[in-house]
C-alpha positions as CSV (number, residue, x, y, z in Angstrom):
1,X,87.3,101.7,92.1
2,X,85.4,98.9,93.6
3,X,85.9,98.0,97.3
4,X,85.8,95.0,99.7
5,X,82.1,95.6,100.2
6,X,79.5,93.5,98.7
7,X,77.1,95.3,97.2
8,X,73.6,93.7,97.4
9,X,72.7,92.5,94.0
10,X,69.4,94.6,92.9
11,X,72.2,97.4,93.0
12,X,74.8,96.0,91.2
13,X,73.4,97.5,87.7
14,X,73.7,100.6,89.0
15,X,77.5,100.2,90.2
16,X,78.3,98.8,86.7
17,X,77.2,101.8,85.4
18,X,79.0,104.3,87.6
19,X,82.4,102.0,87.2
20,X,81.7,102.6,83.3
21,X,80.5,106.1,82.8
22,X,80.9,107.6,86.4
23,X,77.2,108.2,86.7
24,X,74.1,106.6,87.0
25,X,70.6,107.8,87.0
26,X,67.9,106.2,89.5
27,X,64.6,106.7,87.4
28,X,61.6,107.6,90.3
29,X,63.8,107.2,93.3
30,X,61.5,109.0,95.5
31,X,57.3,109.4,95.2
32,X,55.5,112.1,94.3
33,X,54.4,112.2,98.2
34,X,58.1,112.6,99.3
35,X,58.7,115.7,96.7
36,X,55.6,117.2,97.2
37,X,56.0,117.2,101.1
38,X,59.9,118.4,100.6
39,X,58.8,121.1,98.0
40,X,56.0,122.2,100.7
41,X,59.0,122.6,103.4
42,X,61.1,124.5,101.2
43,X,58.3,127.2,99.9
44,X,58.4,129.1,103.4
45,X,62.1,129.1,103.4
46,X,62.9,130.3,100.1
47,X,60.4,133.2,101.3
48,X,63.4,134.2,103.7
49,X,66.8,136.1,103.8
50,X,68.6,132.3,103.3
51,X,66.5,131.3,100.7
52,X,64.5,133.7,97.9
53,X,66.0,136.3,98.0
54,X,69.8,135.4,98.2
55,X,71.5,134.4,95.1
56,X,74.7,132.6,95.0
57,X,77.6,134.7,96.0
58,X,79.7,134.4,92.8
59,X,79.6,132.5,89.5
60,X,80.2,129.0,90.5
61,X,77.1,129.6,93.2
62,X,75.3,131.3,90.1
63,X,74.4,135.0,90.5
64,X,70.9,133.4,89.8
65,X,70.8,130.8,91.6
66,X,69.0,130.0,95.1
67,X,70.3,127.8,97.8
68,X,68.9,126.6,101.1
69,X,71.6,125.2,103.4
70,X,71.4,122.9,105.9
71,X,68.9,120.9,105.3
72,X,68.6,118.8,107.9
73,X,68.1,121.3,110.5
74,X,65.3,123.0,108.6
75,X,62.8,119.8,108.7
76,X,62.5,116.3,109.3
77,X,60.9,115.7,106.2
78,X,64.3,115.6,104.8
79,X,66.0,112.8,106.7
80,X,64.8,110.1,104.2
81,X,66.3,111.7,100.5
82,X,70.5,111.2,102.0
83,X,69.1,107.7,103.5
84,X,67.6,106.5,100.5
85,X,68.6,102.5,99.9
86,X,70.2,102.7,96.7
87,X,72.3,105.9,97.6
88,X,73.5,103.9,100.7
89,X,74.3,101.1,98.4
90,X,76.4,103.3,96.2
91,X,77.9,104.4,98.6
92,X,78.9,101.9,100.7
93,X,80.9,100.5,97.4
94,X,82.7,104.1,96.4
95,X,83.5,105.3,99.8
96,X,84.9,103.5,103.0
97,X,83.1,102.4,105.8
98,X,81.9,106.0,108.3
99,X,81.5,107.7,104.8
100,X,80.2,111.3,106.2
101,X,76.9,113.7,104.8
102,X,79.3,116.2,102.9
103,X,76.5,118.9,102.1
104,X,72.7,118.9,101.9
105,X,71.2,121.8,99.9
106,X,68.4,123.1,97.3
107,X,69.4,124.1,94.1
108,X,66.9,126.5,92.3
109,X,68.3,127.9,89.2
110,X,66.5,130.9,88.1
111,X,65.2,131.5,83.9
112,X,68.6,133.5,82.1
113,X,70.9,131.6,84.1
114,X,74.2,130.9,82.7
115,X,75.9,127.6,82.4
116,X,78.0,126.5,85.6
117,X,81.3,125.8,85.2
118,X,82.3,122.4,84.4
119,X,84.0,120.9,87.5
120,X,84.9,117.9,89.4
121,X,83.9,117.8,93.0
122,X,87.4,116.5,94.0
123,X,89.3,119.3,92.5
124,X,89.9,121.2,96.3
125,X,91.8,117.7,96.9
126,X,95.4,118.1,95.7
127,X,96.1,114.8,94.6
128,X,97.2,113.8,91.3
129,X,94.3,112.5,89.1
130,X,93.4,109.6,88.6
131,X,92.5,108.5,92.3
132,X,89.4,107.1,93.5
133,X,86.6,109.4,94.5
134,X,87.2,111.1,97.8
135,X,83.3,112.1,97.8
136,X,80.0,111.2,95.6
137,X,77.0,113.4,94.8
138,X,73.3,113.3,94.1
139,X,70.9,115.3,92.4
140,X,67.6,114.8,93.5
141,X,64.7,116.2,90.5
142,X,62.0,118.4,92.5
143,X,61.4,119.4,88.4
144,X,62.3,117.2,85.7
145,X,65.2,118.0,83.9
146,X,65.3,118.8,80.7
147,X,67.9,120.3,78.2
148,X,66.8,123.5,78.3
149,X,65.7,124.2,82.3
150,X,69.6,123.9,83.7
151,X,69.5,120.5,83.9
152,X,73.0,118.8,85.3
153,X,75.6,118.3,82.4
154,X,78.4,115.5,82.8
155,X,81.0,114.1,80.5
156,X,80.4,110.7,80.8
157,X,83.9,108.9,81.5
158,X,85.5,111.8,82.8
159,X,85.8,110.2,86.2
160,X,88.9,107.7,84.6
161,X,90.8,110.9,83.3
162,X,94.3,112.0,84.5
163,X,96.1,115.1,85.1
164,X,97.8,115.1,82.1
165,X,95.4,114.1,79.5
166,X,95.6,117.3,77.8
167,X,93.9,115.6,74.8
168,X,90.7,115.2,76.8
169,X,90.4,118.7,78.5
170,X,86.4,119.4,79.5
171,X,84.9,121.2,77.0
172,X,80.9,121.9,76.7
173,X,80.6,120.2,73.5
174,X,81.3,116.6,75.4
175,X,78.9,117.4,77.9
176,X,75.3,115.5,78.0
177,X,72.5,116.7,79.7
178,X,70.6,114.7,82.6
179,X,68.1,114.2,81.9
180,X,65.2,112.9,84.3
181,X,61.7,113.0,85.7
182,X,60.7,114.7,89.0
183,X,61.5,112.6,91.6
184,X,64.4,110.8,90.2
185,X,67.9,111.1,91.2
186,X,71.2,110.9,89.6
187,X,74.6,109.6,91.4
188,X,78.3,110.3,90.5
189,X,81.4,109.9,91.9
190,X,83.6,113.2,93.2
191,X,86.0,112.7,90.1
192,X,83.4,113.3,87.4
193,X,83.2,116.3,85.3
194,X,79.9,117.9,85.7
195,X,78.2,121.5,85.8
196,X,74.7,122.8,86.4
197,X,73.3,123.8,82.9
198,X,72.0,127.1,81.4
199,X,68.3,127.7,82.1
200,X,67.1,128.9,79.1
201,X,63.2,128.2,79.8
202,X,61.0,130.6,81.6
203,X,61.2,129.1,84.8
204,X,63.1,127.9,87.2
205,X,64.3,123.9,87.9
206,X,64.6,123.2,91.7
207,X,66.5,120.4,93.1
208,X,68.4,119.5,96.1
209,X,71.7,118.2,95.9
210,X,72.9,115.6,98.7
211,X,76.9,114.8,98.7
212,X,78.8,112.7,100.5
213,X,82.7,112.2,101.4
214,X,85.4,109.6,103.0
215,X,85.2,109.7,106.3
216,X,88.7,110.8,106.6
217,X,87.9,114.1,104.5
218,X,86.6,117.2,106.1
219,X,82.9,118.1,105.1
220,X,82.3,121.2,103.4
221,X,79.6,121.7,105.4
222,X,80.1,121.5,108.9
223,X,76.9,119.4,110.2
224,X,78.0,119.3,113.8
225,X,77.4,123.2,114.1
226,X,74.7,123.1,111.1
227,X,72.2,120.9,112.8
228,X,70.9,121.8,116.3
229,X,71.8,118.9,119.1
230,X,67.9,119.0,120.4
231,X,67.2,117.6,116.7
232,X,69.3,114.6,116.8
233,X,67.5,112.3,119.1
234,X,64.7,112.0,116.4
235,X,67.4,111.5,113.8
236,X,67.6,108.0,112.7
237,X,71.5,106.5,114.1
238,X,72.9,105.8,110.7
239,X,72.2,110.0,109.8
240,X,73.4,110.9,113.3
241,X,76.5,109.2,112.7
242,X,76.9,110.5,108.6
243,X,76.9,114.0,110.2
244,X,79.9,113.5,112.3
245,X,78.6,111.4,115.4
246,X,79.8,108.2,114.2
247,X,83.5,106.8,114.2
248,X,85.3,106.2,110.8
249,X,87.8,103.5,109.8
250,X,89.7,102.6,112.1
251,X,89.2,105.1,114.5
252,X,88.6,108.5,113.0
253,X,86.5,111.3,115.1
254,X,86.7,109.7,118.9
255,X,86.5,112.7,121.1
256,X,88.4,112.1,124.5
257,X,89.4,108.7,124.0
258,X,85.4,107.7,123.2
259,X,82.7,107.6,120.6
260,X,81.5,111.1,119.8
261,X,77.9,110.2,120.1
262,X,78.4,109.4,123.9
263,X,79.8,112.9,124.8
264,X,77.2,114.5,122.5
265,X,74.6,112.5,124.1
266,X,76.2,113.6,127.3
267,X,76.2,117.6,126.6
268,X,72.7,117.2,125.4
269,X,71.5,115.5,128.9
270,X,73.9,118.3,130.7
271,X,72.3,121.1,128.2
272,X,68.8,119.8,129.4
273,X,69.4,120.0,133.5
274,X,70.8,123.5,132.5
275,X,67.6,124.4,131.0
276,X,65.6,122.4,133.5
277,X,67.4,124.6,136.8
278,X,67.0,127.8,134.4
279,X,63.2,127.2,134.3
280,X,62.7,126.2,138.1
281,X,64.6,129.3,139.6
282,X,62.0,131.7,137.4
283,X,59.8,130.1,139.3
């Protein structure tokens, strides 16, 4: 799987292990501070129509399970957790250069909820397996995980299967839970089998997922109409450009011969006079 990039070396444990087993856990990846202020951003949400009291939509979601899309236009409390040094690092081995932010939710699985289906996050690409990953996901603790809270399962090695290994179909029984402490993350590459686990405690484990995908992939979340314009300027450039903005290898996303960020920047500026004239003829 490994690229032409050179990884820098405090991260090289962690690509060893991917390479190996497909995943790799990052043991207190963000503070206590970080979750706590992302947790307090979140509470009000979940209070609303998109977040407490909408389950997921069908089984795969989780009939009791809450999401929160979009997390980047909710608050900008959440622009450091896809930005985070050894996630870039990661990435920047498994993916090629203008990798893109692929989705950016919370995860709340509910007590009584059943176990997810075991999946890889590749299987919407029809390509025969193996390939390399066209995408990579994280799952940040905002509870630890344990075995019995829904914690992520993955069948370490699964990433190297093929098609036709018949032999080596999922099952539950080769499935390991991850687990980790709140504020930890865990990393895998798109062609890992994984699920969310059964929650068989008495509450519920929250977590946000961040994933990410080739730049020549389309996002299952579209972040260009996700994420207001008027909250890009405080973005920092390298998220601006992982939500669509930048240009991919060799020249993936221009828009009218240019880079994309120049004609949004441009809209933005024309939006602004718009609502500048708007204001002044109420006056």
């Amino acid at each position: 799987m490994a690229t032409t990039n050179t990884p820098q070396p405090s991260y090289q444990h962690l690509i060893d292990h991917v390479e190996e087993h497909g995943y790799v856990i990052i043991p207190n990846a963000f503070t206590e501070a970080e979750i706590e202020e992302a947790t307090s951003e979140l509470a009000p949400a979940s209070a609303g129509p998109a977040g407490g009291d909408r389950a997921g939509r069908n089984d795969f979601e989780g009939l009791n399970t809450k999401r929160i899309y979009a997390l980047l236009n909710k608050s900008p409390v959440f622009q450091k957790f896809p930005l985070h040094p050894a996630l870039l690092a990661l990435n920047d081995h498994f993916l090629d250069p203008g990798f893109l932010l692929n989705s950016f939710h919370s995860v709340y699985i509910q007590p009584g909820e059943a176990p997810q289906m075991l999946h890889h996050d590749d299987g919407f690409v029809t390509v025969p397996r193996p390939h390399r990953p066209f995408g990579t996901g994280v799952m940040v603790a905002i509870d630890d995980f344990t075995p019995t809270n829904g914690a992520t399962v993955v069948i370490p090695g699964s990433h190297k299967w093929g098609d036709k290994d018949n032999d080596r179909a999922p099952r539950r029984e080769d499935a390991v839970p991850v687990v980790m402490s709140r504020g930890s993350a865990v990393f895998f590459v798109g062609t890992l089998w994984h699920g969310g686990g059964q929650n068989t405690s008495d509450r519920e484990r929250r977590s946000m997922t961040v994933q990410y995908c080739q730049p020549w992939i389309r996002p299952l979340e579209n972040q260009i109409l996700a994420v207001d314009w008027d909250k890009l300027d405080g973005m920092p450039r390298r998220l601006v450009d992982m939500l669509g903005y930048g240009v991919g290898s060799p020249f993936i996303g221009y828009a009218d011969g240019i880079h994309p960020w120049k004609v949004a920047q441009r809209r933005i500026r024309e939006q602004k006079e718009l609502r500048a004239g708007s204001r002044q003829g109420r006056l």
